[in-house]
C-alpha positions in Angstrom: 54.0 24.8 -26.7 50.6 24.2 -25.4 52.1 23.0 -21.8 54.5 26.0 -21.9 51.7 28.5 -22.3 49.3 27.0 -19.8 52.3 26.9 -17.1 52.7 30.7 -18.2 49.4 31.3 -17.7 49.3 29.7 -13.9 52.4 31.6 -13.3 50.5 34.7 -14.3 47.3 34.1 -12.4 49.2 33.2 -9.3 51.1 36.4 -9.5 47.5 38.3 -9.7 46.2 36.2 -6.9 49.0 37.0 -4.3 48.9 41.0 -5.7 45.2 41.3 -4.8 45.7 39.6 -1.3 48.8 41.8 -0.8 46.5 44.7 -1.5 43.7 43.6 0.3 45.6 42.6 3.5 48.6 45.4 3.6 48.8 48.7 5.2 49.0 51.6 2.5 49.3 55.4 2.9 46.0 57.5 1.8 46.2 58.9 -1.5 47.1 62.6 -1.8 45.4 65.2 -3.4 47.6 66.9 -6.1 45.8 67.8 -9.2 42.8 70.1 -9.8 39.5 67.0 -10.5 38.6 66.6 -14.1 35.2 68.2 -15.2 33.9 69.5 -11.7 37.2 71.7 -11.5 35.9 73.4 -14.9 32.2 73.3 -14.5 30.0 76.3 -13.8 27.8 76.4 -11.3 24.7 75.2 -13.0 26.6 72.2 -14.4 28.2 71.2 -10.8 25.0 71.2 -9.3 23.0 68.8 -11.9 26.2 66.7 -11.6 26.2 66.5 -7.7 22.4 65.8 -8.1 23.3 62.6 -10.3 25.8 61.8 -7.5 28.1 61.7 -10.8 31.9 60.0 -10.1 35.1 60.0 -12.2 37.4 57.3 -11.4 40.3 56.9 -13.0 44.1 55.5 -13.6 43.0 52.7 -10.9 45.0 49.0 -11.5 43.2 46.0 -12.2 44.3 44.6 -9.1 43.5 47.3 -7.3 39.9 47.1 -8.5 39.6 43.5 -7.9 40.8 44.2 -4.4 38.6 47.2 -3.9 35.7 44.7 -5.4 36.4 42.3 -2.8 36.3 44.8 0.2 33.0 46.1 -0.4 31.7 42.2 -1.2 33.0 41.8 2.3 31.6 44.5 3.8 28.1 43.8 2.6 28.4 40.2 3.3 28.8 41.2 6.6 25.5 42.8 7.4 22.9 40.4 9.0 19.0 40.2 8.9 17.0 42.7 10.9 14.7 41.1 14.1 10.8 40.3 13.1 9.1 42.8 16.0 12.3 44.8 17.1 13.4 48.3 16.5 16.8 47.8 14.7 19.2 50.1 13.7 21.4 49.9 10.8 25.1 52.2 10.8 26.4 52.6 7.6 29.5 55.4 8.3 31.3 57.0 5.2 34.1 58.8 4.3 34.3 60.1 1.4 37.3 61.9 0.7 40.9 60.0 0.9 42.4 63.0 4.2 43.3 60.5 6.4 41.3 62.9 9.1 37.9 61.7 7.4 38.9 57.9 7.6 39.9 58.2 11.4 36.2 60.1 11.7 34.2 57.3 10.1 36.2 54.5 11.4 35.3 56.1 15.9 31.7 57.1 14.4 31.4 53.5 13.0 32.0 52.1 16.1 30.2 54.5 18.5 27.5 54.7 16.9 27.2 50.8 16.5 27.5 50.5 19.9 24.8 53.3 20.8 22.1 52.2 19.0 22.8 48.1 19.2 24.2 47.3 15.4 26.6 45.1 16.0 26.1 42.5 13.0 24.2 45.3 10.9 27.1 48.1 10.4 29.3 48.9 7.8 32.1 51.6 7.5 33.2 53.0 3.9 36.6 54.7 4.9 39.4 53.6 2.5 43.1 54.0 4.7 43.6 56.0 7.3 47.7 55.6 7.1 47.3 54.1 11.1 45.0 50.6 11.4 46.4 48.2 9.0 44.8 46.9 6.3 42.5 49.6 4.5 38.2 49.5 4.5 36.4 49.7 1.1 36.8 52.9 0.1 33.6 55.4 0.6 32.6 56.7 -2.9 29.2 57.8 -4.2 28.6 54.4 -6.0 29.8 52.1 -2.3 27.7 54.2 -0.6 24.3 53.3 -3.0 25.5 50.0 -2.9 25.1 49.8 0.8 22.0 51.4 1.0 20.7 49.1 -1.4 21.6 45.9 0.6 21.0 47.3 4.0 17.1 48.6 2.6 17.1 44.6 1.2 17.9 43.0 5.2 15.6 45.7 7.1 12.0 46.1 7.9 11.8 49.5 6.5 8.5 49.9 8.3 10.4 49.3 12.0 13.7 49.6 11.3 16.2 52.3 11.4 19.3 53.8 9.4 22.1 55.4 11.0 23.9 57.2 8.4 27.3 59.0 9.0 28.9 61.2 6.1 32.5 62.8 7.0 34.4 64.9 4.4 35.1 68.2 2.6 31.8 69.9 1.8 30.6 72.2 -0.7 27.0 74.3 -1.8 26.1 71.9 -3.8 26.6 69.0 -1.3 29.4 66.6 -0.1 32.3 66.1 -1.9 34.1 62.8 -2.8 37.8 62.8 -3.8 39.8 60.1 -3.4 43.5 61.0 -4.0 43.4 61.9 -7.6 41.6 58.8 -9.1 38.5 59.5 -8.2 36.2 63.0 -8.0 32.4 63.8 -7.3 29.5 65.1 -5.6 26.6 64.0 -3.8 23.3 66.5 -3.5 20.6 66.4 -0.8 18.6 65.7 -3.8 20.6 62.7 -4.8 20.6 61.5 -1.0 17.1 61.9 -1.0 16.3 60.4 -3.9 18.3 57.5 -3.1 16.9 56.8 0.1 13.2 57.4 -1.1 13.6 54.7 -4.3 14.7 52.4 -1.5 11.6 53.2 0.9 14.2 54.1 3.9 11.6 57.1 6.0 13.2 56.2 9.3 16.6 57.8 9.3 19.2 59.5 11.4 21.4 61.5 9.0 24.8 62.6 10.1 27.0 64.9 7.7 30.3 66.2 8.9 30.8 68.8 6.6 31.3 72.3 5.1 27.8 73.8 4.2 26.0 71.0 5.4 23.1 72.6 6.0 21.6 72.2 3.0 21.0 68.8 3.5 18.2 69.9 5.9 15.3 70.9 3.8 15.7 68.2 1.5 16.2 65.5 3.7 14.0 66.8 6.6 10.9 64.6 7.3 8.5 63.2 10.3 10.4 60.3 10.3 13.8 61.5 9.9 16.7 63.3 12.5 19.2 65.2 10.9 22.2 66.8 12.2 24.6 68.7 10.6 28.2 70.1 11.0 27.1 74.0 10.1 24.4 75.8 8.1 23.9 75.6 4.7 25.8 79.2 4.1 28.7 78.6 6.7 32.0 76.2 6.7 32.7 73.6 9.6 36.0 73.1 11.0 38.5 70.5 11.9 39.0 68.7 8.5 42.9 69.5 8.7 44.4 66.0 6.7 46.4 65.2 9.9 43.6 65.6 12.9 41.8 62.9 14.0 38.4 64.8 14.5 36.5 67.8 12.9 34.7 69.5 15.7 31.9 68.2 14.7 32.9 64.8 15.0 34.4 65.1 18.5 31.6 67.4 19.9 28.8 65.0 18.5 30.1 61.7 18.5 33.6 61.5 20.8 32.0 63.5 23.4 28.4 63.7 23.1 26.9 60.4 21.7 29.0 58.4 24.6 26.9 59.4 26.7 23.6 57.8 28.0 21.4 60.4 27.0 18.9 60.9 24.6 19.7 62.3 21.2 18.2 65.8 21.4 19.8 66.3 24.8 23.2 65.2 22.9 23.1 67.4 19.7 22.2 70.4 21.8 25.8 69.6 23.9 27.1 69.0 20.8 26.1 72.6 19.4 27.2 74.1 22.8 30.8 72.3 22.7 31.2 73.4 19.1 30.6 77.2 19.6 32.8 77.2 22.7 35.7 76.2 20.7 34.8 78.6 17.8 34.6 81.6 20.3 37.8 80.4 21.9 39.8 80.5 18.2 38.1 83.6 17.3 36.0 81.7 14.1 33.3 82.6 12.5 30.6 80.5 14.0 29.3 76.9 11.9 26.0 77.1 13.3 25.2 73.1 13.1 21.8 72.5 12.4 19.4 70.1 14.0 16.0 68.4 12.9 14.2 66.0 14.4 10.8 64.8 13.4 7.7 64.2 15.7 7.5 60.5 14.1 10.8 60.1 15.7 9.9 59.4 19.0 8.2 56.0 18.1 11.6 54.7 17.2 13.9 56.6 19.4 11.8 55.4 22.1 13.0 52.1 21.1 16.8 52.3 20.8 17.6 54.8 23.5 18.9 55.7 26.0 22.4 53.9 25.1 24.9 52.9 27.4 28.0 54.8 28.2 29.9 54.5 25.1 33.0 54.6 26.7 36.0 57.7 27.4 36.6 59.7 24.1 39.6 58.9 21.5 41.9 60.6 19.3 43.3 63.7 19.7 41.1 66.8 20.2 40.6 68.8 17.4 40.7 71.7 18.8 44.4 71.0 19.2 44.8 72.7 15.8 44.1 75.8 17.6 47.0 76.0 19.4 49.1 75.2 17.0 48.1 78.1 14.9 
């Protein structure tokens, strides 16, 4: 009886074993979105905003191999990341998507790499972008508790005295802040209060903040420092556009990083193209302009200085995303 239930066991655990590697090494379509998300779909106002500001998740109806595998990914993905250089201006990418449209997941995945390439991160990037129905086997997911996770290792390797992050967030946005919804197991929020208090408990001043996404604006005041660049996809009042599940880019992805960032030029130079790029395609479709915000501190230049001008980052990828245009 004893040798019977210990075989059963080893049949069981094997099972387990070979369903996490399955998960962890096979292509699987992006969860959809089809219910309204628990508690945030009810809240009032008030109540979304102190939850965004906790960067509060739900996750839910999630296997236990699927969490094992998801464990495993972000393990990975942190293990990944190596020491910053003693006396060298480093920059570290960490590029997020957190909502489970494959449109966001194509976004990080070209930012990821683009951006690791611009600033010299290879070794010290990491990209939070779940499936993107196209590349394979599927990235750790991005998610409001990955992303502190992240921050927290990559404030443990750098010099946060020399050293740089290069932070890229891509997905739906809201007043309040970003959004994260993957499929319909997980739902949340992340404030510029919550981003900035997350970045200041880990002592990361030197920062180039990227967020692709509706009212992203109102990242700016909060985040806004000497030491800090951020760019935005649209004001804090206005909606960006692009996100459509089946594009590849939002405009502000293409404009700033599949165009402009490729480019050996220095950042200002790039986000002004950026901006210009962005309002020729809304005058073209007849939208109401984004207005994508830019703020660059004086303290800056001492580490810009250092990491650019970038090489030619290569031709641009993906389809345009102005393509949706025409097809309206």
């Amino acid at each position: 009886m004893i040798v019977g239930t210990a075989r059963i066991r080893a049949v069981i655990a094997g099972l387990a074993t070979a369903g996490v590697a399955a998960l962890l090494a096979a292509e699987e379509p992006p969860p959809t979105h089809s219910r309204n998300p628990p508690l945030f779909g009810t809240a009032t106002p008030e109540e979304a905003a102190a939850l965004a500001d906790g960067a509060v998740a739900i996750e839910h109806d999630r296997t236990p191999a699927r969490q094992l595998a998801e464990h495993r990914r972000l393990s990975a993905a942190l293990a990944s990341l190596g020491p910053q250089r003693p006396g060298k201006v480093d920059a570290y990418v960490v590029a997020v998507a957190l909502d489970s449209d494959p449109v966001f997941a194509r976004e990080a995945r070209e930012a990821g790499r683009v951006l690791t390439r611009r600033y010299a991160a290879a070794g010290r990037s990491v990209t939070l972008a779940g499936s993107d129905g196209r590349d394979g086997a599927p990235l750790a997911m991005g998610s409001p508790a990955a992303l502190a996770t992240v921050l927290a290792r990559v404030a443990e390797l750098m010099d946060v005295h020399e050293d740089v992050l290069v932070l890229y967030l891509t997905a739906h946005g809201a007043p309040i802040g970003i959004v994260y919804n993957d499929g319909d197991q997980g739902y949340g929020a992340i404030s510029p209060a919550a981003l900035w208090t997350t970045l200041s408990m880990l002592g990361i001043g030197n920062r180039l903040v990227l967020v692709s996404a509706c009212f992203s604006g109102t990242f700016v005041p909060m985040l806004a420092s000497d030491t800090s660049v951020i760019l935005t996809a649209s004001s804090a009042d206005r909606t960006s556009f692009g996100c459509r599940a089946d594009n590849d880019w939002t405009f502000f992805g293409d404009a700033m990083v599949n165009h402009a960032l490729r480019k050996g030029q220095p950042l200002a130079r790039a986000a002004a193209e950026a901006r210009a790029t962005i309002a020729g395609w809304e005058k073209a479709g007849d939208l109401e302009p984004s207005r994508p915000q830019v703020s660059i501190g004086a303290g800056t230049a001492r580490w810009l200085a250092a990491l650019e001008p970038a090489p030619d980052g290569g031709a641009p990828v993906g389809r345009p995303a102005t393509d949706a245009l025409e097809e309206r």
